[in-house]
C-alpha positions, 0 to 999 in steps of 0.5 A, spaced: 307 396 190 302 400 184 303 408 185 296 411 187 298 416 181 299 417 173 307 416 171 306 422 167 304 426 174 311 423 178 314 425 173 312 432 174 315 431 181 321 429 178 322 435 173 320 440 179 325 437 184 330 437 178 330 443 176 327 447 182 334 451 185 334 449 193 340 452 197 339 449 204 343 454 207 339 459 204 332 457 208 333 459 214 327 461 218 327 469 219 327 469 228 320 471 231 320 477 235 320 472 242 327 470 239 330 477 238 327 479 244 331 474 248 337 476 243 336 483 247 338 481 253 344 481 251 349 486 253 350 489 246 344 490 242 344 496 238 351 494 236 350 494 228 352 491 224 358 492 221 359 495 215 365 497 209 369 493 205 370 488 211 364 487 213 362 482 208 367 475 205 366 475 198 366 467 197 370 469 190 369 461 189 362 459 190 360 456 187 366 451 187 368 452 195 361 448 195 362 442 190 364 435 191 368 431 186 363 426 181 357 426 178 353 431 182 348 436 184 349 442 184 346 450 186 342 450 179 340 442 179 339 441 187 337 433 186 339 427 181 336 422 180 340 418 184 337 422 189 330 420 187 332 413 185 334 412 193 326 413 196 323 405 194 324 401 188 318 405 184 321 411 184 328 408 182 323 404 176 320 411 175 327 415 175 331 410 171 326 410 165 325 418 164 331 420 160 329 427 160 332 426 168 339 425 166 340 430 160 343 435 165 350 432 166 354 437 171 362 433 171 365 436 177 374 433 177 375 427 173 377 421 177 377 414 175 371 411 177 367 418 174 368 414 167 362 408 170 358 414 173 358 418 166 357 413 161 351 411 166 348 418 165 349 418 157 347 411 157 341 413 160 340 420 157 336 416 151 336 421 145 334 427 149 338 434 149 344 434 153 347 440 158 354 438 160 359 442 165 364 440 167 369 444 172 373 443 178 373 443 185 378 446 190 382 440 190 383 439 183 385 432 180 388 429 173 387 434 167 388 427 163 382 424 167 378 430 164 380 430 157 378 422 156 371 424 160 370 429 155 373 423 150 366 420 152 362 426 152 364 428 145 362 421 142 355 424 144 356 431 141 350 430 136 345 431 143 348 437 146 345 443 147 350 446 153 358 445 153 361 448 158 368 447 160 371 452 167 378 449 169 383 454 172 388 450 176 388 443 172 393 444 165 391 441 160 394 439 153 391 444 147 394 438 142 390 433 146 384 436 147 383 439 140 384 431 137 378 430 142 373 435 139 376 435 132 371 435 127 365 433 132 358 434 130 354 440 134 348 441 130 343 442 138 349 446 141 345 453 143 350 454 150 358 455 150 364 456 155 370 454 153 377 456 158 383 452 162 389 452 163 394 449 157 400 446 158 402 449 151 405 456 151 401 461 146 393 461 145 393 461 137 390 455 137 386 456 144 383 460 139 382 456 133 379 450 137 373 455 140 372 457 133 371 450 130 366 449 136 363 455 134 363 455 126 360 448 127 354 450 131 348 453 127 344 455 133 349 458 138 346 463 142 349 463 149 357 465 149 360 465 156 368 467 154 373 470 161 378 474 156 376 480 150 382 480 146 382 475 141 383 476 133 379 479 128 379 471 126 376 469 132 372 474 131 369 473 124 367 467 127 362 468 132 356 469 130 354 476 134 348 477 129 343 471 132 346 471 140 342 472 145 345 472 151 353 474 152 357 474 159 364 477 159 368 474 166 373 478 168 375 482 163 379 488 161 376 492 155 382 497 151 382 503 146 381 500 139 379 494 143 376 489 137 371 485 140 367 492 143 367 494 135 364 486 134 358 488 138 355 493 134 353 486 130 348 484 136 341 485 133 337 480 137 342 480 143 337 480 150 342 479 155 350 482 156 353 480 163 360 483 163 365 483 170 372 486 172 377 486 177 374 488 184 380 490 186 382 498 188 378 501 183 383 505 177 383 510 172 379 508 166 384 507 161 379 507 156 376 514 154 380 520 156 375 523 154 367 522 153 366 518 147 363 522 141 356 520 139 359 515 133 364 512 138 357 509 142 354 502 141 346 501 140 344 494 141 336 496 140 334 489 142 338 488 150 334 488 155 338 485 162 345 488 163 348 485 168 355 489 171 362 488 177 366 491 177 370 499 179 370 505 175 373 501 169 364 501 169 364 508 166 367 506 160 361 501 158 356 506 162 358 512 156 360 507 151 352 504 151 346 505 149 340 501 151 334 504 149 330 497 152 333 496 157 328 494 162 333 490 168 340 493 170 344 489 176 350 493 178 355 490 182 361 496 184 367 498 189 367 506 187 371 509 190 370 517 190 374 522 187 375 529 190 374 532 182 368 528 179 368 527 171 364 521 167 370 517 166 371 516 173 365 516 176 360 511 176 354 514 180 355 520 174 356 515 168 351 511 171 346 518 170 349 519 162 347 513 161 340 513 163 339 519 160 343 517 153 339 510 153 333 513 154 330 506 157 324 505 162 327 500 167 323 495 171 328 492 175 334 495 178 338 492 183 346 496 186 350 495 192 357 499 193 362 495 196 364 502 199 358 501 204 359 508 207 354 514 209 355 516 202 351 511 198 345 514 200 347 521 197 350 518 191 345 513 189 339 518 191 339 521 184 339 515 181 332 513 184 330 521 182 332 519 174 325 519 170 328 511 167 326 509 174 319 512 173 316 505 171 321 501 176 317 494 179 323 491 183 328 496 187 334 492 190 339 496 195 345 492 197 348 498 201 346 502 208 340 507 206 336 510 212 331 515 213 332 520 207 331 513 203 324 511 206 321 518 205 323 518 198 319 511 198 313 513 202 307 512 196 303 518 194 296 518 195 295 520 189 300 515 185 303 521 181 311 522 181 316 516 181 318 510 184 310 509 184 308 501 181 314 499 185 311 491 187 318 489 190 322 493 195 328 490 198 333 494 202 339 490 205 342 494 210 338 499 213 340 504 217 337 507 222 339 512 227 335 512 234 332 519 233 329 516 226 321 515 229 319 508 230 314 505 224 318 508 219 318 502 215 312 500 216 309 506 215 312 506 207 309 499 207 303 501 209 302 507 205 305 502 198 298 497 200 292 501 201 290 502 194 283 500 192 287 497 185 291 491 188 294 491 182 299 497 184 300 495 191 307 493 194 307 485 194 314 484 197 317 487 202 325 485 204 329 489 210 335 488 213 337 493 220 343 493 222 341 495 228 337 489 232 334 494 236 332 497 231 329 491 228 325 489 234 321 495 234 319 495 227 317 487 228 312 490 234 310 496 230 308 491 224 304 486 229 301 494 233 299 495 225 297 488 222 292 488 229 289 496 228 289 494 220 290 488 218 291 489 211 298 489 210 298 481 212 294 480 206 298 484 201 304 484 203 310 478 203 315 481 208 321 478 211 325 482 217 332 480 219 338 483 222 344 484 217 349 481 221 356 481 217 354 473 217 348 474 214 349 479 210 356 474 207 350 468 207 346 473 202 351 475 197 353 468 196 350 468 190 350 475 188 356 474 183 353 467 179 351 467 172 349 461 168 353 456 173 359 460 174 361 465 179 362 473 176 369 474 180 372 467 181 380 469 179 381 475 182 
């Protein structure tokens, strides 16, 4: 059979199914309003959603609840070209002669009959780059397996341009995996995250095999590392001056701690994720004190800042300044003291910060794992701070209700702040019965009917808690959508009822970056 199509065009498909993020479990339809209407007879409607620290399950382990073991398509590459060989002999022809297919090779365990399946990849990978990961899954498997696995990667070293190594529950031996990685060649690595288990007790030579990846990688730019105490050594060795991106997983950060020093040296760095514990939040052993000027750290360049974590935030929200920031994510379990001070309370080290930074952010997204009726009053500050005066896309992950939708009303003359907002997504709305009806689609409406499209809301995303409340507010859109019609023309919405399991389906992956969850292991 002869393709009605051009090579290059079914390659093109290959690149979008490869690379394009899929999550079957993440595309479900939002019910219509007969669906919820039914769905009302049920004799406990306006029950909401539950909320607080229970009401939502934190998959601390997903992505890795998720895998399977092999060679295999995971949340960042959804198709192999396995998959694709499967659909008829030309695509089969088509998938195995496109090395750019089989360059991003995600290992998931070691067994026996990987060996095949990875030699298979690399020999089809012809000369292209290659992103490698290996991890592991719940079960786990021989850390021997895997070291001979990476034995066959390294033979390869020269084409690699990400290296990831995540295994926490198989050990390893340090001395034989040192031997396999000794002296390897990696002029093309741009991505590195190296952390497992050892068998041998002490880390000092942990530490010397990660600056030898280091050292012989002249275009490092991305470090993923889950510990902050290494050596001055160590830390001599990481070339901070040209890494663009740094995420720091589970880690502690102390009074003279070294590596906080080391990122004075960034001078192109764009991106910094830090995480900690999410347990009981504690007092930040870091400051007693707010730092002085000099004690502050200035990364000029930063422009996503991405942080999880309890009051332990404080001491990088007074420690930092930003002034570029244009994206800050936070992630917290706050818990609210009765004397409120800088290097406690997130909410008001989040306001120093902004104001010490000076920044102008276009996307800022927040939840509280302390989801009580206090969220609304502590953030209400934040959104009222002149950093936010530009803001694009607006994120709130906790309850909010009408006093936040007043706020987000637009003004007719697009003056104040909050004005150029394009994406609003509110996940756990709360409304009481007394708020009016339409108040949703009133702040929507009053965001869409500007003669200049360019400022007008594009997105539009609304989790209630109560399914009443959800009912009247999709039949107040549709009344509106029939009288006006021009918010369907405008404005992307998406209304759903945040039960706690849809809620938990929605954060899953909250907490990933670049392939790895920001709180697996706590």
């Amino acid at each position: 059979m002869t393709l009605p199509f051009p090579p290059e065009l079914l390659l093109a498909i290959f690149n979008v199914a490869v690379h394009t993020s899929y999550d079957s479990a993440d595309q479900l339809d939002p019910p219509s309003l007969d669906m919820l209407m039914a769905m009302e007879e049920d004799p406990t409607p306006s029950t909401p959603a539950p909320s607080g620290p229970t009401g939502i399950h934190k998959d601390v382990e997903y992505p890795e609840s998720q895998l399977q073991p092999g060679i295999i398509a995971h949340v960042t590459n959804p198709f192999t070209p396995l998959h694709l060989s499967h659909v008829c002999k030309d695509w089969r022809d088509a998938a195995f002669s496109a090395p750019e297919l089989w360059s991003s090779i995600y290992v998931a365990d070691g067994r026996p009959n990987t060996y095949r399946l990875l030699r298979l990849w690399l020999q089809n990978s012809g000369s292209q780059p290659l992103d490698i990961v290996f991890r592991e899954t719940l079960n786990g498997s021989s850390g021997d397996t895997i070291v001979e696995l990476i034995q066959m990667a390294a033979e390869h070293s020269v084409r690699w341009r990400t290296f990831k190594v995540r295994l926490r529950r198989q050990k390893l031996s340090i001395k034989e995996v040192a031997k396999v990685l000794h002296g390897i060649v990696t002029p093309l690595l741009q991505t590195l995250a190296f952390s497992f288990n050892t068998i041998e007790l002490g880390d000092t030579q942990f530490d010397d095999l990660w600056m030898s990846l280091i050292t012989n990688a002249p275009k490092l730019q991305e470090l993923q590392m889950w510990s902050a105490t290494y050596s001055k050594n160590f830390l001599a060795a990481i070339p901070f001056d040209r890494l663009t991106c740094i995420a720091l997983i589970m880690v502690r950060f102390q009074g003279e701690d070294l590596f906080w020093k080391a990122l004075r040296g960034c001078k192109v760095l764009r991106t910094l994720s830090i995480s900690f514990g999410l347990g009981p939040a504690t007092e930040s052993r870091w400051y007693t004190t707010q730092p002085s000027s000099p004690a502050v750290v200035s990364i000029p360049s930063l422009r996503h800042f991405n942080l999880v974590g309890g009051s332990d935030l404080c001491l990088l929200l007074l420690g930092l300044h930003l002034p570029s920031l244009n994206s800050l994510t936070m992630h917290t379990n706050h818990v609210e003291r009765y004397v409120r001070r800088p290097i406690t309370d997130v909410y008001i080290a989040l306001e120093d910060f902004l104001t010490r930074s000076r920044c102008q952010l276009l996307s800022f997204k927040i939840r509280d794992e302390r989801e009580g009726a206090k969220f609304e009053r502590r953030v209400s500050p934040i959104l009222r701070h002149s950093a936010l005066r530009d803001l694009v896309e607006l994120t709130l992950g906790s309850p909010v209700g009408k006093k936040t939708l007043e706020y987000l009303v637009g003004s007719p003359t697009n003056d104040g702040l909050l004005q150029g907002l394009k994406r609003i997504d509110l996940q756990a709305l709360a409304l009481g019965e007394e708020i009016p009806v339409a108040s949703v689609t009133e702040m929507a409406a009053s965001r869409s009917c500007d003669s200049r499209l360019a400022v007008n809301l594009v997105f539009l995303t609304v989790g209630f808690l109560s399914r009443t409340q959800l009912i009247l507010e999709m039949r107040a859109w549709n009344d509106y959508i029939a009288e006006e019609g021009n918010l369907t023309r405008n404005v992307e919405k998406v209304f759903y009822y945040a039960s706690g399991a849809e809620r938990t389906r929605r954060l899953k992956g909250e907490f990933l970056c670049r392939d790895f969850s920001m709180i697996q292991g706590w």
